[in-house]
C-alpha positions in Angstrom: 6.1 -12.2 8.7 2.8 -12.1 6.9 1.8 -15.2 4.8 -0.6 -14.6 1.8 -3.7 -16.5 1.1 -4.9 -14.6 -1.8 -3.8 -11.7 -4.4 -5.0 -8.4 -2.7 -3.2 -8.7 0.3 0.5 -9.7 -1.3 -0.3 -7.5 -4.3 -1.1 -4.3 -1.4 2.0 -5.2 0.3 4.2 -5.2 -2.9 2.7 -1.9 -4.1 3.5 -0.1 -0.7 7.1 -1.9 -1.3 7.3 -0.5 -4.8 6.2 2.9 -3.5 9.3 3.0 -1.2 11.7 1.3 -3.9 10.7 4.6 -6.2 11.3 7.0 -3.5 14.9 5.0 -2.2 15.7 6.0 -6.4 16.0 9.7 -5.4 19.2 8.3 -3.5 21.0 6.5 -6.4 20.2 9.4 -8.5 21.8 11.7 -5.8 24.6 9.1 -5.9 25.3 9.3 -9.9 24.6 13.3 -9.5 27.8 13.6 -7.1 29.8 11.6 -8.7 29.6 13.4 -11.8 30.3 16.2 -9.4 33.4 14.8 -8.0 34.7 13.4 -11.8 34.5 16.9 -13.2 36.2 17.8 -9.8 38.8 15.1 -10.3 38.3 13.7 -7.2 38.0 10.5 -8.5 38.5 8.1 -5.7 34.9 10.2 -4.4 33.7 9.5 -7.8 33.9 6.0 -7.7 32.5 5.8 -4.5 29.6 7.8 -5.0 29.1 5.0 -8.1 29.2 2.6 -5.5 26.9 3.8 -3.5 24.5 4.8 -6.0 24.7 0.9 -6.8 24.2 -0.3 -3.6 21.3 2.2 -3.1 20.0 0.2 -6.0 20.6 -3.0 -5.2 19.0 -2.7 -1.6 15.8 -1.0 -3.3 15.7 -3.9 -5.6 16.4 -6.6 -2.6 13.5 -4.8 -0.7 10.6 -4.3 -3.3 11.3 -8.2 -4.0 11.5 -9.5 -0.9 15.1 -11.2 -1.8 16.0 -12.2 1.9 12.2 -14.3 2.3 12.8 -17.4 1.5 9.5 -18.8 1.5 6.9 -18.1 -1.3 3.7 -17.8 1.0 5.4 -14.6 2.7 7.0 -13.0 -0.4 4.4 -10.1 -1.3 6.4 -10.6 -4.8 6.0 -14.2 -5.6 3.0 -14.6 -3.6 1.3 -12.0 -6.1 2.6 -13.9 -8.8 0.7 -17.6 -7.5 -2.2 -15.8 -6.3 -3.1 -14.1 -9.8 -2.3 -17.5 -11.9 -5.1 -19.1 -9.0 -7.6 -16.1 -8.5 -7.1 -14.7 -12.4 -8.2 -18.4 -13.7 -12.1 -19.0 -14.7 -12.2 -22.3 -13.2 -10.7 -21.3 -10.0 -6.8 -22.2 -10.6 -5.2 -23.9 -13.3 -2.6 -26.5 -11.1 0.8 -25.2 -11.5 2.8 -28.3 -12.4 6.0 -28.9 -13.4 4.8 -30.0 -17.0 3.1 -26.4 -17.2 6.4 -25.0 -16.1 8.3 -26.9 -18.6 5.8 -26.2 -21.8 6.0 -22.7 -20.9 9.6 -22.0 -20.5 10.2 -24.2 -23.8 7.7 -21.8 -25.6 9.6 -18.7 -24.3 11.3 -15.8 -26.0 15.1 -15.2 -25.7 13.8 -12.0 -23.1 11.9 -13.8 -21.3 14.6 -16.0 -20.7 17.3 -13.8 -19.8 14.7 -12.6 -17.3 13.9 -15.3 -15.6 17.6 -16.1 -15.4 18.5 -12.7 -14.5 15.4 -13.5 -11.5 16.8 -16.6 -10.4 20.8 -15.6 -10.4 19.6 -12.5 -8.2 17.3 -14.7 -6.4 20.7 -16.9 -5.9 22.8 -14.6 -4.7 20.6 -13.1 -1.8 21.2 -16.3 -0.5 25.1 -16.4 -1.6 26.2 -15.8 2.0 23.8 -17.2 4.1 24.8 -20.8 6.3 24.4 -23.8 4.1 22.2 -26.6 5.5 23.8 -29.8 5.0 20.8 -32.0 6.4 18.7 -30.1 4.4 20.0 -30.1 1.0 21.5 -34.3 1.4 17.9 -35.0 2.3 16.7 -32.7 -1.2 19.4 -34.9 -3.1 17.8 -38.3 -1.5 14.6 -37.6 -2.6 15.9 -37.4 -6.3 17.0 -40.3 -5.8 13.7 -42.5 -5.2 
């Protein structure tokens, strides 16, 4: 898996991602087509599948133009464009990210932008839903809280 160290190389990646994710939406469209085919039918158990499909088209596209499996920020083409624009897009070289940034910002946000970023971070959540929990891991994150 590639790791990043600046914004054209994520950002190339995640554009030939976003190429495919718009091409993988002719499938979800040809999902929602038949199943409008199959309710006017009423052949509604085909129907509902076809919906389901055409969801699951969409949810893979979304999963794969985001990198949602990639846990690590350094090999997401996504997040690593993100990071590398706020360093490369700043006069002075890179503003430091810190947490009081982070804070100020998300204080100063609209009501969208905050049901986006939520709606980010519960999807970003539940690619991970299913995957083994690391117990040493996450006790030693808790210690660390606690010093």
């Amino acid at each position: 898996m590639a790791s990043y160290s600046n914004f054209y190389d994520a950002f190339v990646h995640f554009i030939g991602a976003y190429a495919t994710w718009r091409n993988n939406l002719v499938y979800a469209e040809f999902y929602l087509e038949q199943s409008r085919d199959y309710a006017d039918a009423g052949s509604w158990k085909f129907a509902i599948y076809s919906v389901c499909n055409a969801v699951q088209e969409l949810v893979n596209t979304h999963n794969y133009c985001l990198q949602m499996d990639v846990a690590d920020w350094r090999s997401n083409h996504f997040f690593s464009s993100i990071y590398w624009a706020w360093i490369e897009g700043t006069a002075d070289g890179g503003e430091e990210f810190t947490m009081d940034l982070l804070l100020s910002t998300m204080v100063g946000a609209t009501p969208e932008q905050v049901m986006y970023f939520i709606g980010l971070a519960d999807a970003y959540r539940q690619s991970i839903w299913n995957k083994p929990f690391n117990v040493e891991y996450f006790a030693a994150l808790a210690r660390g809280f606690m010093e």
